[in-house]
N, C-alpha and C positions, 0 to 999 in steps of 0.2 A: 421436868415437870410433867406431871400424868393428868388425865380428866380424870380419872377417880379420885386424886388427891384432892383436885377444885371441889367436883362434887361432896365428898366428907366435909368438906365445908361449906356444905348448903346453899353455892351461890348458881344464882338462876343459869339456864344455860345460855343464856344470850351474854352472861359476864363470863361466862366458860370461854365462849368461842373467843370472845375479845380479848380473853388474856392472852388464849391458845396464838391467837392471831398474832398480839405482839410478841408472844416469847418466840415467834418463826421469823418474824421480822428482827428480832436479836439476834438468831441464831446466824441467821442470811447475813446479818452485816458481819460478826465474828469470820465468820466464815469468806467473807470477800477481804477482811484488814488477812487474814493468817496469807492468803493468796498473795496479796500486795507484798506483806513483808519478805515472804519467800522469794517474790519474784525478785524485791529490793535485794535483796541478798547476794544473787544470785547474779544480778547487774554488779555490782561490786566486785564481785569476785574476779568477775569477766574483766572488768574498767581494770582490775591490779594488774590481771596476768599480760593486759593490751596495755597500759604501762609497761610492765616489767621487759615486752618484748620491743617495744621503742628504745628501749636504754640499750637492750643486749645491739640492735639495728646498728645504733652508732659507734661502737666497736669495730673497728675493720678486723675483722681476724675470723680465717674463716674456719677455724675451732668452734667459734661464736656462731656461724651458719646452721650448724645441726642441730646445735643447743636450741635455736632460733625455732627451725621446723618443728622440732618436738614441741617445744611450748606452743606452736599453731595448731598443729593439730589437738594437744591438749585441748586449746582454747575452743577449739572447732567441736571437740568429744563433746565438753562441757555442758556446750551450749544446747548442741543436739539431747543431752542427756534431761537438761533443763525444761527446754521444748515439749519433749517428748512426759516429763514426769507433770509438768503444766495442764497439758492435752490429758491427761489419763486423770488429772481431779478434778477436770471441769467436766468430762465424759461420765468420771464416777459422781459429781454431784449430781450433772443431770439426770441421772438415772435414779437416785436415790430420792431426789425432787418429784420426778414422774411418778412412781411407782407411788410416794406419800399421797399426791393427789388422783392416785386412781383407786387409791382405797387399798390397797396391797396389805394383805392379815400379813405374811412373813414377807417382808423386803428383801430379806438375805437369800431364803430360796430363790425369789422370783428373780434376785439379782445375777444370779446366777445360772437364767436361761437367757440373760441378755447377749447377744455378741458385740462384746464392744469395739470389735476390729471393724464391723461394718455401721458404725455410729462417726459421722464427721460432726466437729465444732466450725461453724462456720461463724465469723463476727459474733459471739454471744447468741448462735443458732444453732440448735441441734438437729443435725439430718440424718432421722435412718433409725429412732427412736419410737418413735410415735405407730410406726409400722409396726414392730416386734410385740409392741407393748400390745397392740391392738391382737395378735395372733396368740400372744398368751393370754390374754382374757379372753379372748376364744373359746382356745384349748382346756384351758385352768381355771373356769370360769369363777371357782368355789373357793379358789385363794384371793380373792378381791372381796371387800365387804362390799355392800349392797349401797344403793347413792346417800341412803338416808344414815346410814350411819361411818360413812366413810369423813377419816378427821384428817386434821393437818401434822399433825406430830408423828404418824406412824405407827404410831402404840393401838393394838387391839383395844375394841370395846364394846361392850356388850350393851344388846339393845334396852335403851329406857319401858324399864316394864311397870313403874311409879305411873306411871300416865293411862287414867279410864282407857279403855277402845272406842270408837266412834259411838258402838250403839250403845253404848254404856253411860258416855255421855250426855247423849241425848235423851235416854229414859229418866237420867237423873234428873236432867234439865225439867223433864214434863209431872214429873212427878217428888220438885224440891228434896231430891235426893243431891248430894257434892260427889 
C-alpha cells in the first residue's frame, strides 16, 4: 500500500496517516506471528532430535555412543544455527524499522552502510544502532527526507505542493481570495 495510491483517492491526509498507521501496525504483527512460527518450528525440531537422542541413550551399545555424539553436536549446530538466523532478523528488522522512521529515500543503500556485526539485540533492545544511524545522517544527510515529509511505510514521497504557501494563504484570507 502507497500514499499515492490513498491520495488518488482524495482522502484527507489525516485518513492517509491513519490508514498508513494501521497497515504498519499489520505489518509489525505479520511480521512478529512469521518469527514465532519459525521459532516454533525450530523448537520442534530440536524437542524430536532431544527425543530421538533419549531412545538412542538407553541402548547399551557403545556403536550407539558415536551415533549419540553426532546427533548432539547436530543438535548443538542447530540450535546455534537457529540463534544466530533469529539474531540476524531481529537486527535486520531493527534496522529497517530505524531507517523507515528516520525518513531514509533508499533504505537498501543506507542498509547497507550499517555494520551489523557491531549492532547487539539486547531483551527486544537495540544497542549500537542509533549511533551509525546518527553518523550517516551526518555524512548522507540528502539520503533522509526532511521531518515534514518523512512517512512510515518507506516509500518516497513527494512534497505536497496542492497546498497555498503561508503568504498565499494569508493574502487570500485578506482579500476573499480561497
Amino acid at each position: 500500500m502507497k500514499r499515492e495510491d490513498l491520495k488518488d483517492l482524495e482522502l484527507s491526509k489525516d485518513a492517509i496517516d491513519k490508514i498508513m498507521e494501521l497497515h504498519g501496525k499489520d505489518i509489525e504483527a505479520t511480521k512478529s506471528k512469521v518469527e514465532e512460527k519459525i521459532k516454533s518450528d525450530y523448537e520442534k525440531q530440536i524437542m524430536e532430535r532431544d527425543k530421538q537422542l533419549e531412545e538412542l541413550k538407553k541402548v547399551d551399545a557403545s556403536a550407539f555412543e558415536a551415533k549419540i555424539k553426532e546427533l548432539q553436536e547436530e543438535n548443538l549446530k542447530s540450535k546455534s544455527d537457529f540463534e544466530n538466523q533469529l539474531k540476524q532478523t531481529k537486527i535486520d528488522l531493527s534496522i529497517e524499522n530505524a531507517l523507515i522512521k528516520a525518513g531514509a529515500k533508499d533504505a537498501k543503500l543506507l542498509k547497507s552502510m550499517i555494520a551489523t556485526d557491531k549492532i547487539i539485540i539486547d531483551n527486544d533492545k537495540t544497542i549500537g544502532l542509533d549511533e551509525q544511524l546518527a553518523d550517516i545522517k551526518k555524512s548522507h544527510g540528502w539520503a533522509f527526507a526532511d521531518e515534514q515529509t518523512s512517512i512510515t511505510t518507506g516509500q518516497p514521497q513527494q512534497p505536497n505542493t496542492t497546498q497555498p504557501s503561508l503568504s498565499d494563504a494569508i493574502s487570500g484570507a485578506m482579500f476573499g481570495r480561497s
